[in-house]
C-alpha positions as CSV (number, residue, x, y, z in Angstrom):
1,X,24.2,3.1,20.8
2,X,27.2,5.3,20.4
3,X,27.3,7.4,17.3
4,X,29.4,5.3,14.6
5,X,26.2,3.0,15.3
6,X,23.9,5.8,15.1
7,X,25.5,7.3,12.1
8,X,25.3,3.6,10.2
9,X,22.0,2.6,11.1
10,X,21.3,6.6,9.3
11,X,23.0,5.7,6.2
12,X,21.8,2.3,5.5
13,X,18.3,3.4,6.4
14,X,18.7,6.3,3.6
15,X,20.7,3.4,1.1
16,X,17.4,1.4,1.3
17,X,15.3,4.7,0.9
18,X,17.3,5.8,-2.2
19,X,17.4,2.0,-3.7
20,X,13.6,1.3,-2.7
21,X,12.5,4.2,-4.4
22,X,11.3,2.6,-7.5
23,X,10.0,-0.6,-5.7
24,X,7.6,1.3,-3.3
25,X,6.6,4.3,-6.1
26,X,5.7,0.8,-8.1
27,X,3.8,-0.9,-5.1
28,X,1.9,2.3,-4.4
29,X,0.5,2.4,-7.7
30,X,-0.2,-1.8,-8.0
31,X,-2.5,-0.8,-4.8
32,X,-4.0,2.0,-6.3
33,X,-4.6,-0.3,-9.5
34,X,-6.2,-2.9,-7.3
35,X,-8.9,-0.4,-5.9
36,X,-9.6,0.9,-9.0
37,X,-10.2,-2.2,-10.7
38,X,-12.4,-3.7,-8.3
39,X,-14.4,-0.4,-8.5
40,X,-14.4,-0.8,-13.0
41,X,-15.7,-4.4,-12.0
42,X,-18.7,-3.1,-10.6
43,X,-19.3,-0.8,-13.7
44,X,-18.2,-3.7,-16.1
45,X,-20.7,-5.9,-14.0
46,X,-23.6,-3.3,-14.5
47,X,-22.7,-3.0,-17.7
48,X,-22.8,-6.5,-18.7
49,X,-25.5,-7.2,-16.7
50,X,-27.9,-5.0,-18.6
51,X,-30.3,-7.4,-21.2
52,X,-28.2,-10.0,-20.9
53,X,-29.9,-12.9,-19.6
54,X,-27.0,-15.4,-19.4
55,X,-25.1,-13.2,-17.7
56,X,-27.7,-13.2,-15.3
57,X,-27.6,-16.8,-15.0
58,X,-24.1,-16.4,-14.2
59,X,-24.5,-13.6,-11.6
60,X,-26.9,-15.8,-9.6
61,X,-23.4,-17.7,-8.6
62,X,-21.6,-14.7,-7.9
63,X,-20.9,-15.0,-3.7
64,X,-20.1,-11.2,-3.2
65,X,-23.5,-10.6,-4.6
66,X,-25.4,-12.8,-2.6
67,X,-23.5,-11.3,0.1
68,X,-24.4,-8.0,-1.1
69,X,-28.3,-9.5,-1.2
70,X,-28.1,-10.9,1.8
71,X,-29.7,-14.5,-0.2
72,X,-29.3,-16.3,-3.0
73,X,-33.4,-16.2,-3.2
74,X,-32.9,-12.4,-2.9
75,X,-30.2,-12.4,-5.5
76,X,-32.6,-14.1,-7.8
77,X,-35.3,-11.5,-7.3
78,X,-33.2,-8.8,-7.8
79,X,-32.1,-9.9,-11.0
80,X,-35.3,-9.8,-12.3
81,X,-35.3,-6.4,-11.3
82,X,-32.7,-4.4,-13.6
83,X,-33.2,-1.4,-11.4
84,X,-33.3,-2.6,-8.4
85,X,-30.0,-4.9,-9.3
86,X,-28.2,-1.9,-10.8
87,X,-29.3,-0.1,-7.7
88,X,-27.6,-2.8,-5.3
89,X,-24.7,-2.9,-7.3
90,X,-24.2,0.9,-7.6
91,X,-24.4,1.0,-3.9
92,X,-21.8,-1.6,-3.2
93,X,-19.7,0.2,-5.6
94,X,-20.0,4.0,-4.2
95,X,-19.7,2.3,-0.7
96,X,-16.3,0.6,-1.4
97,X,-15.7,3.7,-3.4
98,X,-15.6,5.4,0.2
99,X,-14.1,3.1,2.1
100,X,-11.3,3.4,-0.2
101,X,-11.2,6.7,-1.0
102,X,-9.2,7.7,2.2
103,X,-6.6,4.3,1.4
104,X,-6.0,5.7,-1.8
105,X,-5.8,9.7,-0.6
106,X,-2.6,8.1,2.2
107,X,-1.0,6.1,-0.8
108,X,-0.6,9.6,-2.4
109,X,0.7,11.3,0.1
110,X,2.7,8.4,1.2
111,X,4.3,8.6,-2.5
112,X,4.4,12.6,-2.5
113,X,6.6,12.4,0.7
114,X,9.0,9.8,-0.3
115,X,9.3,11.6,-4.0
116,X,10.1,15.0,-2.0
117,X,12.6,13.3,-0.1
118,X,14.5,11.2,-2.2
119,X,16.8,14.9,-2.9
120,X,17.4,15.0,0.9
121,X,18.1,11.4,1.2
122,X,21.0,11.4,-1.8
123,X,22.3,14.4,-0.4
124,X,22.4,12.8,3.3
125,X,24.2,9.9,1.8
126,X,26.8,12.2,-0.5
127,X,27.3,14.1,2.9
128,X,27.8,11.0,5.2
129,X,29.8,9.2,2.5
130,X,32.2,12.3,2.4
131,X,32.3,12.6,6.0
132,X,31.2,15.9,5.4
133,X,29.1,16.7,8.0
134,X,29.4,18.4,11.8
135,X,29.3,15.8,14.2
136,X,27.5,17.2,17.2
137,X,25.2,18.6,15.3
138,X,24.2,15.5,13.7
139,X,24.2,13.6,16.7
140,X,22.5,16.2,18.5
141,X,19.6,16.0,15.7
142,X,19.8,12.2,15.9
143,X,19.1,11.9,19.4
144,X,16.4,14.3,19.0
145,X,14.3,13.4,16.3
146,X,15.6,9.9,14.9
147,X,16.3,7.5,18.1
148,X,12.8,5.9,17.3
149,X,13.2,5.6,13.8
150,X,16.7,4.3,14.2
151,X,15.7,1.6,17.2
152,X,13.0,0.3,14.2
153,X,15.5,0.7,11.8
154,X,18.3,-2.0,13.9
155,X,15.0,-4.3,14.9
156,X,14.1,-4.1,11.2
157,X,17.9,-5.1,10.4
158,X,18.1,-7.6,12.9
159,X,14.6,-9.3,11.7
160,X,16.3,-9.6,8.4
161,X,19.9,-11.3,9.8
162,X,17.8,-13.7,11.5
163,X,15.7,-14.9,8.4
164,X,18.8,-14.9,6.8
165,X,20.3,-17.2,9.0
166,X,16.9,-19.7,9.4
167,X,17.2,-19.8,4.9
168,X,20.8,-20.9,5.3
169,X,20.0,-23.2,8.5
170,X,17.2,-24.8,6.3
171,X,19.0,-25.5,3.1
């Protein structure tokens, strides 16, 4: 790759950063949604489940719960047993509680870094766009840190011509 290449592949790579933005800060937080409302299910379930028979009933269908009892003859026994259910149910919570915990602690930073970059990136474009910018030491940095990110970045571009192309060869 010469550096006109280089220097492309850089600012496209920052365009999509700077017009992603809102698109991945929105994603992030759909996924952190998701976890947390499969965790208020649990509570919702608990709560529902207390002295209600027909919910019971219902429960006795529920697949994750039989899962989580290992039987559907299990199931049944434990929903006889408020304290035992609530027990199992509180468990399966806290446990995908924890399994999750450390999905939703890398969304965060994942977010953080990409909200304490966007600055850099605009300013990178305004530079690049201006060609205001000393060429050795860009390529110098380039071939240094970004070659990696860069090779991804053409595959990624490449991927996305060739879909292209198979969506017009189909229609």
């Amino acid at each position: 790759m010469n550096f006109t290449e280089k220097l492309g592949l850089l600012e496209r790579g920052l365009k999509r950063r700077v017009e992603n933005y809102p698109k991945y800060f929105e994603s992030g937080e759909r996924e952190k949604a998701k976890v947390q409302a499969v965790i208020d299910e649990f509570q919702k379930m608990i709560d529902d489940y207390k002295g209600d028979y027909a919910i019971r009933k219902q429960l006795q269908k529920d697949e994750t719960l039989i899962k989580m009892a290992g039987s559907k003859s299990k199931l049944k026994k434990l929903l006889e047993d408020e304290t035992a259910f609530v027990a199992m149910i509180e468990s399966g919570r806290d446990e995908f509680k924890k399994n999750y915990q450390q999905e939703q602690i890398r969304i965060d930073i994942l977010l953080e870094n990409a909200r304490e970059s966007l600055p850099d990136a605009e300013y990178l474009l305004q530079r690049i766009a201006h060609n205001d910018y000393d060429e050795k030491l860009v390529e110098s940095l380039i071939n240094l840190f970004l070659i990696p990110v860069l090779t991804d970045w053409r595959d990624f571009e490449q991927d996305q011509e060739k879909k292209q192309e198979n969506i017009q060869d189909s229609e």
